[in-house]
C-alpha positions as CSV (number, residue, x, y, z in Angstrom):
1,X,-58.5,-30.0,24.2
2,X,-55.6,-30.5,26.7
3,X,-52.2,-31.0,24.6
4,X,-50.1,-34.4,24.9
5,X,-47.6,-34.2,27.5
6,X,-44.4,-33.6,25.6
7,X,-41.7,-32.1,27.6
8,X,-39.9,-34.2,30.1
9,X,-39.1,-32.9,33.3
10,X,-36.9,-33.3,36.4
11,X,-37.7,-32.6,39.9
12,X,-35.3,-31.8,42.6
13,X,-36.4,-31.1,46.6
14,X,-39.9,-31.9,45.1
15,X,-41.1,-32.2,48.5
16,X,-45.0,-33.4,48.1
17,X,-45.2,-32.6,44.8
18,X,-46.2,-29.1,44.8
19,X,-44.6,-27.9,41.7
20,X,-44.6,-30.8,39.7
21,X,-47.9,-30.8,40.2
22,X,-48.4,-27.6,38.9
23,X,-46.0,-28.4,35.4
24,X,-48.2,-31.3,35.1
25,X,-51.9,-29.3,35.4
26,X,-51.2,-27.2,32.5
27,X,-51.3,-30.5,30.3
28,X,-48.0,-29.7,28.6
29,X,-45.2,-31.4,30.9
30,X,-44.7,-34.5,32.1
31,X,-42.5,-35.5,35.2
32,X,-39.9,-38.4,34.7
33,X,-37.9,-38.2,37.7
34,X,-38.3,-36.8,41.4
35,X,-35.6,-36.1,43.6
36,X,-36.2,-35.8,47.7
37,X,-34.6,-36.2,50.8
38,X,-37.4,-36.5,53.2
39,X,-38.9,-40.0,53.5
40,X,-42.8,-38.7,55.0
41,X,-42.8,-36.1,51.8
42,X,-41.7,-38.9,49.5
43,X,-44.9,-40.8,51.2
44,X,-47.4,-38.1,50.1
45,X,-45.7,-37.7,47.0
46,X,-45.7,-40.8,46.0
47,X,-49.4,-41.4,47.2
48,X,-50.2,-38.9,44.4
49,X,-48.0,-39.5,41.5
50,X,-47.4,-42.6,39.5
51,X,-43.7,-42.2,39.7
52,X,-41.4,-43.8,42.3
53,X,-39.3,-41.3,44.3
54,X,-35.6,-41.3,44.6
55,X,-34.7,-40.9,48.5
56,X,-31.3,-39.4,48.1
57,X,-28.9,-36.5,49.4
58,X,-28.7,-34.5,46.1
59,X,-24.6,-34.4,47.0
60,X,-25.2,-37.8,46.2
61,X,-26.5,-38.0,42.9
62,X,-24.4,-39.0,39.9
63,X,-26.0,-36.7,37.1
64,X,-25.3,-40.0,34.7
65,X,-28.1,-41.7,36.0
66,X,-31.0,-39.4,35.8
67,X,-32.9,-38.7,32.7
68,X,-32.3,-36.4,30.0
69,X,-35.1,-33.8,30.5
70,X,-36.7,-30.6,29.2
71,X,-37.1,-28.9,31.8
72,X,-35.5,-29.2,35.6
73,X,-37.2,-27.8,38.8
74,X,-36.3,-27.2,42.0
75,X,-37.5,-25.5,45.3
76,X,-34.3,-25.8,47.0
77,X,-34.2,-25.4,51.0
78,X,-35.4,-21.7,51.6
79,X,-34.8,-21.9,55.1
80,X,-30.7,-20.8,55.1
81,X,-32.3,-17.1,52.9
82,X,-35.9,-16.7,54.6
83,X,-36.1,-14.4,57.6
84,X,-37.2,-17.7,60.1
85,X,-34.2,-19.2,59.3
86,X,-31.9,-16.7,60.5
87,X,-30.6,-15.5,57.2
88,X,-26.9,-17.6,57.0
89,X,-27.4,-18.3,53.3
90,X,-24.1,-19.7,51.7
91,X,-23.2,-20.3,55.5
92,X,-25.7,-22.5,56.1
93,X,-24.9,-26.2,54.8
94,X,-28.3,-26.1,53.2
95,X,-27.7,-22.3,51.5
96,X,-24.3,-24.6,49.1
97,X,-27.2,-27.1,48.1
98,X,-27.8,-25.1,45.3
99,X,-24.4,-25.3,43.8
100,X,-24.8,-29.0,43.8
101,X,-28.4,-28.4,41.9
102,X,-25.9,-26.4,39.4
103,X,-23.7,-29.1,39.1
104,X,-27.0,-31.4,37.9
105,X,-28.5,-28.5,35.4
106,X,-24.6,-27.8,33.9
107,X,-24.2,-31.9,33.3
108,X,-27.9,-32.1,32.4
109,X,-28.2,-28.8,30.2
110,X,-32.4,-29.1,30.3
111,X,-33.5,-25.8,27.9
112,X,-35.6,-24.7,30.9
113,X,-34.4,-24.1,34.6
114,X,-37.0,-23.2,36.9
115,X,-36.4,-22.2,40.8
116,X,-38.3,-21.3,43.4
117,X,-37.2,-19.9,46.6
118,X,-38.4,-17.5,49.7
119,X,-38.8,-13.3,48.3
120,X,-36.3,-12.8,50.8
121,X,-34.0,-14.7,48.6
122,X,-33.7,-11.2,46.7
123,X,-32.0,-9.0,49.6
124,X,-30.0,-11.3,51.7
125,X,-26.7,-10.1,52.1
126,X,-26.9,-7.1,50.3
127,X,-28.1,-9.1,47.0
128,X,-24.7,-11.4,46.8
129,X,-26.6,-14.4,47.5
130,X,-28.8,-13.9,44.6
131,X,-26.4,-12.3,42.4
132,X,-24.1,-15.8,42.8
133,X,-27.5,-18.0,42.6
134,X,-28.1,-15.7,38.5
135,X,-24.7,-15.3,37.5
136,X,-24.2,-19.1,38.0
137,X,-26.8,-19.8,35.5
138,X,-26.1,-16.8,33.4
139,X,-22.5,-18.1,33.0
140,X,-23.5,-21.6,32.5
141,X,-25.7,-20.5,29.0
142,X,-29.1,-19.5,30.9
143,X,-30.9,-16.4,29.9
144,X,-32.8,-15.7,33.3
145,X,-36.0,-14.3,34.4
146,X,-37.5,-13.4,37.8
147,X,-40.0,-12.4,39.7
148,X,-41.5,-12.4,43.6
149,X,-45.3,-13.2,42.8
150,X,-48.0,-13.1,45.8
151,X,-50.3,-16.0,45.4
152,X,-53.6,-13.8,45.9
153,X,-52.4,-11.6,43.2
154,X,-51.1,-14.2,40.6
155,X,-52.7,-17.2,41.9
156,X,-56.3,-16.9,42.9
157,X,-55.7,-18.6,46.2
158,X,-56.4,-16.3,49.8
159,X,-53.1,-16.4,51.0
160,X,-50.3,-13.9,51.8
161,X,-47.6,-15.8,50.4
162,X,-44.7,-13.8,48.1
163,X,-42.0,-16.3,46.6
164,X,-39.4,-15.6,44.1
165,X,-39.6,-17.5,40.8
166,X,-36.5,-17.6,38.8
167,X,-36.7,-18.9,35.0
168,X,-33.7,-19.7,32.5
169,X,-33.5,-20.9,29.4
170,X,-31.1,-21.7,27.2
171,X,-32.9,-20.4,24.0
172,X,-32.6,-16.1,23.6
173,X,-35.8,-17.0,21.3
174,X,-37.6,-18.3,24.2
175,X,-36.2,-16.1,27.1
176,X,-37.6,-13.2,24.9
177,X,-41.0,-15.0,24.0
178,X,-41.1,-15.6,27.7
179,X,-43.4,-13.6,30.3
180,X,-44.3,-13.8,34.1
181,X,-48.1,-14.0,34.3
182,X,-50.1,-10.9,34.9
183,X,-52.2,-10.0,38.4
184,X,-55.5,-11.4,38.3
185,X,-58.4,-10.8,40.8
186,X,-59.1,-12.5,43.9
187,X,-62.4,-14.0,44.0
188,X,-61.8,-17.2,45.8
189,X,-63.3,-16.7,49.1
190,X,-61.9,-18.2,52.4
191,X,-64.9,-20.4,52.3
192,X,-63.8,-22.3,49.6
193,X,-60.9,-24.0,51.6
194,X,-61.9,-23.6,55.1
195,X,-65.0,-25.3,56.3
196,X,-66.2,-22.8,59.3
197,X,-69.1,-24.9,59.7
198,X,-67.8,-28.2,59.9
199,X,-67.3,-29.6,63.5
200,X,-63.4,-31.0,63.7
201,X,-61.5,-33.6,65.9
202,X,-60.9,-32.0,68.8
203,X,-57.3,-31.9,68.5
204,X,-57.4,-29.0,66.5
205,X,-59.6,-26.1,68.9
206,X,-58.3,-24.0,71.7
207,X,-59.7,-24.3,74.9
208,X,-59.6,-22.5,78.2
209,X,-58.8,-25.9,79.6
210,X,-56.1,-26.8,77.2
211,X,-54.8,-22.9,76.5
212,X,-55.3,-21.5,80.0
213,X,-52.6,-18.9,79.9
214,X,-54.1,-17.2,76.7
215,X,-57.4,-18.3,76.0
216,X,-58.9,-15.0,76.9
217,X,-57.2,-13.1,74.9
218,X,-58.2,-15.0,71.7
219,X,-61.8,-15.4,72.6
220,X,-61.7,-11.5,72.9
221,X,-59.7,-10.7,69.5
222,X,-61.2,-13.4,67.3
223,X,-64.4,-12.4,66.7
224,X,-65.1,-12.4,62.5
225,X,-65.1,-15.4,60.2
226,X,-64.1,-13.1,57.3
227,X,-60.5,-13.8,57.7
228,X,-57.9,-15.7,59.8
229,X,-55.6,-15.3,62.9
230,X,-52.6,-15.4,64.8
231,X,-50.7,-16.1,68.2
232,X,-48.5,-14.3,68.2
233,X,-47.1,-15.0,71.6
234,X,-47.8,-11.9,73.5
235,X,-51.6,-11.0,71.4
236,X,-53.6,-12.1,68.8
237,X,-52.6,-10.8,64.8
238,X,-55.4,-10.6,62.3
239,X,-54.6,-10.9,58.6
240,X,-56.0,-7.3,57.5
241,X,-56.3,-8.6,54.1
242,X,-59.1,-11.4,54.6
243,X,-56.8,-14.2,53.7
244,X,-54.4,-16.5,55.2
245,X,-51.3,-15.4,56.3
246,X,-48.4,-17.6,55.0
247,X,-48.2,-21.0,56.2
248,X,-45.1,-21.6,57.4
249,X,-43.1,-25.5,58.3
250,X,-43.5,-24.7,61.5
251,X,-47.5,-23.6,62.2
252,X,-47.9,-27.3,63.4
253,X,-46.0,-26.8,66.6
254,X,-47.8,-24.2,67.9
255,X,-45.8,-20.8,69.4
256,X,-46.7,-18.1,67.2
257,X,-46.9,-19.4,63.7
258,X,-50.2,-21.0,63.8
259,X,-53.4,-20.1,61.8
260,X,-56.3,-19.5,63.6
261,X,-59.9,-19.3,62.7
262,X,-63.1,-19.0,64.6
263,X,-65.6,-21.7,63.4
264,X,-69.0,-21.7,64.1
265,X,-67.9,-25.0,66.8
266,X,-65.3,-22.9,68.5
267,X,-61.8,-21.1,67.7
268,X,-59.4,-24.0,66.2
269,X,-56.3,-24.1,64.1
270,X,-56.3,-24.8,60.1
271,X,-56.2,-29.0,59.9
272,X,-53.4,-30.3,57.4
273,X,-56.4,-30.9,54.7
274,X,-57.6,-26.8,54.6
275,X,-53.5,-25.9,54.5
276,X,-53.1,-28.3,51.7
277,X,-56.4,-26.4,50.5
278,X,-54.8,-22.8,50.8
279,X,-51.8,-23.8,48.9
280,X,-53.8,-24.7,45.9
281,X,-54.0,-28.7,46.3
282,X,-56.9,-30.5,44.8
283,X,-59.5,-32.0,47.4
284,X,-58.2,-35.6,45.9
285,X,-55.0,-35.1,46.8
286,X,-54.0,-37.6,48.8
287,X,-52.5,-36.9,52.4
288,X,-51.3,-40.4,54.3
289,X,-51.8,-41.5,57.9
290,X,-48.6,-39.9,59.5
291,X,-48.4,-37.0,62.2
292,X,-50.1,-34.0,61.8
293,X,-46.4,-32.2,62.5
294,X,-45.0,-33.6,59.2
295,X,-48.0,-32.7,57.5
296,X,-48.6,-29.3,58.3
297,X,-44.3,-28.9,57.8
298,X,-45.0,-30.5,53.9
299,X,-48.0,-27.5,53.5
300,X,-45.7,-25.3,54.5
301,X,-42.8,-26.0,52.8
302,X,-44.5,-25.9,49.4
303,X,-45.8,-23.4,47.1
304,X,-49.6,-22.4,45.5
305,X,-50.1,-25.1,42.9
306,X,-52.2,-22.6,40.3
307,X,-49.5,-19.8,41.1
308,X,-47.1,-22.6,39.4
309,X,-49.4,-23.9,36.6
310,X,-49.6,-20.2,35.1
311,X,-46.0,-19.8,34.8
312,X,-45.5,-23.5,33.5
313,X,-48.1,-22.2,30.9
314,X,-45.9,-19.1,30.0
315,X,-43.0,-21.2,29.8
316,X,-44.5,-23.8,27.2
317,X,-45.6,-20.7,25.3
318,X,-42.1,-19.3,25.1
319,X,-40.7,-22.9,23.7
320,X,-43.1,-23.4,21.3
321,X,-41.1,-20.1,19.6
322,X,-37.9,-20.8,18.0
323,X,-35.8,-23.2,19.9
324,X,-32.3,-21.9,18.8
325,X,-29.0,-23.2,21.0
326,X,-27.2,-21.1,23.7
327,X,-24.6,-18.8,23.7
328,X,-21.1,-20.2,23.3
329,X,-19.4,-20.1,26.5
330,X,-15.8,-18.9,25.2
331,X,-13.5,-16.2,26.8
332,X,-11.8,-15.8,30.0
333,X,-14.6,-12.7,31.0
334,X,-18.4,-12.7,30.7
335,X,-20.4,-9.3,30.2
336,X,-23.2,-9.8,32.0
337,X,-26.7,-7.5,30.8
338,X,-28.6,-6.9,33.6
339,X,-32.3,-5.2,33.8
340,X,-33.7,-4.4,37.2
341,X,-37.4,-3.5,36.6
342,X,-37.6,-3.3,40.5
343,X,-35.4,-5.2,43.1
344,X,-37.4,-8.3,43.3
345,X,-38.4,-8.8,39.3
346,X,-36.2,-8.2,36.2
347,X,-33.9,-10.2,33.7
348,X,-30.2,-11.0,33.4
349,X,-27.8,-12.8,31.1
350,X,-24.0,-12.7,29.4
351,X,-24.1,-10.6,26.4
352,X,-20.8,-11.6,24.9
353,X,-17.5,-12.9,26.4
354,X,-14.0,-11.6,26.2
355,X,-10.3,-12.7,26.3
356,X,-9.1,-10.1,28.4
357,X,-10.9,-7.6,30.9
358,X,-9.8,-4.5,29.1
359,X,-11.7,-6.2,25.9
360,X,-14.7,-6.1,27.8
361,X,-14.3,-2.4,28.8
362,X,-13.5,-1.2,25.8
363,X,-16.7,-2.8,24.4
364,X,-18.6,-1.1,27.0
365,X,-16.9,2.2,26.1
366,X,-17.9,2.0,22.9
367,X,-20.5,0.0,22.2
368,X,-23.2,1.2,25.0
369,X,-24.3,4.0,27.4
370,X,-24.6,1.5,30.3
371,X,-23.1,1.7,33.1
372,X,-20.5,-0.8,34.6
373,X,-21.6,-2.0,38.2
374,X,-18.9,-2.9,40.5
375,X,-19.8,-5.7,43.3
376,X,-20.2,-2.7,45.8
377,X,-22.1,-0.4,43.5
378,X,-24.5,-3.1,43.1
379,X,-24.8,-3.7,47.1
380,X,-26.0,-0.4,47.0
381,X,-28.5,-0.4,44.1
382,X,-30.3,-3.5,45.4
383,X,-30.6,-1.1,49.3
384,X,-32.5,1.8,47.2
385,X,-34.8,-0.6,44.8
386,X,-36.2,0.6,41.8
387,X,-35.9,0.4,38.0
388,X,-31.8,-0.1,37.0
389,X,-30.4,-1.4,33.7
390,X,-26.2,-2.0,34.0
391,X,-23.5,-4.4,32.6
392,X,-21.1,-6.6,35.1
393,X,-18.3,-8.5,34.3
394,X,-17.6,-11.8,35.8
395,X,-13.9,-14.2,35.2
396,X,-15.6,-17.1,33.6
397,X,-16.8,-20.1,35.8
């Protein structure tokens, strides 16, 4: 019996929907608010959800007018920390959105914070970007959580696509209670997405006529309907693995991004329907007449929609525990505990908070075996990966 939907939750960069979507499958949340900047993803979105879209800069929002929530969500842009975006991070005008998503969850204090943001996320310069990204929730009440997950490990879906899920909440109860969901097999088949049969508009194949230059050379590589290819400019990729490789904003305007399968009618790209497919979106789900180019950049720019329902699960799980308050943000210093179970999954929050730095050392001294990390002892410990457990201490925010 599927449970009322109880916890109210707000979206921000929701895009097409893709993780609300997935909140709202497990049966237990219940979206009262979306936030997005692009008008054609507000289309789709709104083609799909009986909720009315707010078409705003987020550097616009007054937090005073959206809803008090449970939970808040947001896939912020992933292009200033993915490695097709150059890596600028914090540089990038896109990379400070996040602090303005900050500003919304320290106004809104939801007892949940869930983000969701490229693996690469993890590593870029050095680990600062994500240090600042957890240590801005930790310091704001958030007990935090997070993990890269593949979405043909955790999400039964056949694609190669690792993102980095980041939970907070502002219960200890629940942060404890809380789990990231365990492996589980593959056994969707490519066949269940991708129609190799099915003869397509002819938009979507490769000809020698229309792909002179290179047509050889795919008509010689792609030879098995067992997985799916690539251009990759100078020769044809094959995804070892027998699934999709990720879909990327981009694999609409053709270069070397572009999935490629050979169908019993010919060698053709993915349409926008079989990406939405691969990223875990019902058959129902409404795409609307507008270019192919904004459709295939929506696919790409979202996430596996079962990958998302499982942790959504996990997190309703953890709040049906104890629902105690969070820590009380006093003191000039916070002592931030920090477990690294590898470099792209482990746990973080402030311990306790201190007056004066020495107070926090002294606590350290005497009080633990840990180690205190220095900002360029933990450069280096997120260079040689594996498991790490280690205090920091940050002036307050």
């Amino acid at each position: 019996m599927i449970m009322s939907k109880t916890r109210k939750v707000i979206s921000f960069f929701a895009g097409v929907g893709g993780i609300d979507l997935g909140f709202e499958k497990s049966g237990k949340f219940d979206v009262v608010y979306a936030n997005e900047f692009d008008k054609n993803a507000k289309s789709t979105y709104e083609s799909n959800f009986d909720l009315k879209v707010e078409l705003k800069d987020i550097r616009d929002i007054d937090a005073k007018n959206i809803p008090d929530a449970d939970v808040l969500l947001a896939g912020f842009p992933c292009q200033p920390f993915s490695v097709a975006g150059y890596r600028k991070g914090f540089e990038d005008d896109r990379g400070s959105l996040f602090f303005e998503t900050l500003r919304i969850i320290v106004q809104k204090k939801p007892k949940v914070v869930f983000l969701e943001n490229v693996k690469n996320m993890v590593t870029h310069d050095h680990g600062n970007t994500f240090k600042v990204i957890r240590e801005g929730l930790e310091q704001n009440g958030y007990y935090v959580k997070w993990k890269v997950l593949n979405a043909k490990d955790y999400g039964n879906i056949p694609q190669n696509r690792e993102r980095i899920y980041i939970v907070g909440f502002l219960s200890k109860e629940s942060y404890d209670l809380f789990e990231f969901p365990e492996k589980i097999e593959l056994t969707n088949p490519l066949t269940k997405y991708i129609d190799f049969k099915k003869k397509v508009d002819e938009k979507y194949y490769y000809t020698k006529e229309k792909n002179p230059t290179f047509y050889d050379e795919l008509e010689k590589d792609i030879v098995s309907q067992d997985t799916v290819y690539q251009w990759r400019r100078q020769y044809v990729r094959e995804n070892k693995n027998g699934v999709v490789p990720t879909l990327t904003a981009n694999m609409g305007m053709g270069g070397h991004n572009v999935p490629l399968i050979l169908s019993d009618t010919g060698i053709r790209k993915l349409t926008p329907r079989e990406t939405f497919n691969v990223q875990g979106y019902p058959t129902h789900y409404n795409l609307p007449k507008i270019a192919d180019g904004q459709l295939y950049k929506q696919a790409g720019n979202s996430v596996v929609v079962s990958v998302i329902e499982r942790i959504a699960n996990n997190i309703e799980k953890a709040l049906r525990g104890k629902e105690s308050s969070a820590a009380k943000k006093s003191g000039k210093f916070a002592l931030i505990y920090t477990k690294m179970y590898e470099r792209s999954w482990g746990e973080s929050f402030v311990e306790k908070y201190f007056d004066a730095y020495e107070d926090a050392l002294l606590y350290i001294e005497n009080e633990t075996t840990l180690p205190l990390l220095s900002d360029e002892e933990y450069t280096r410990l997120v260079k040689r990966n594996g498991q790490h457990e280690f205090y920091s201490i940050n002036a307050n925010f």
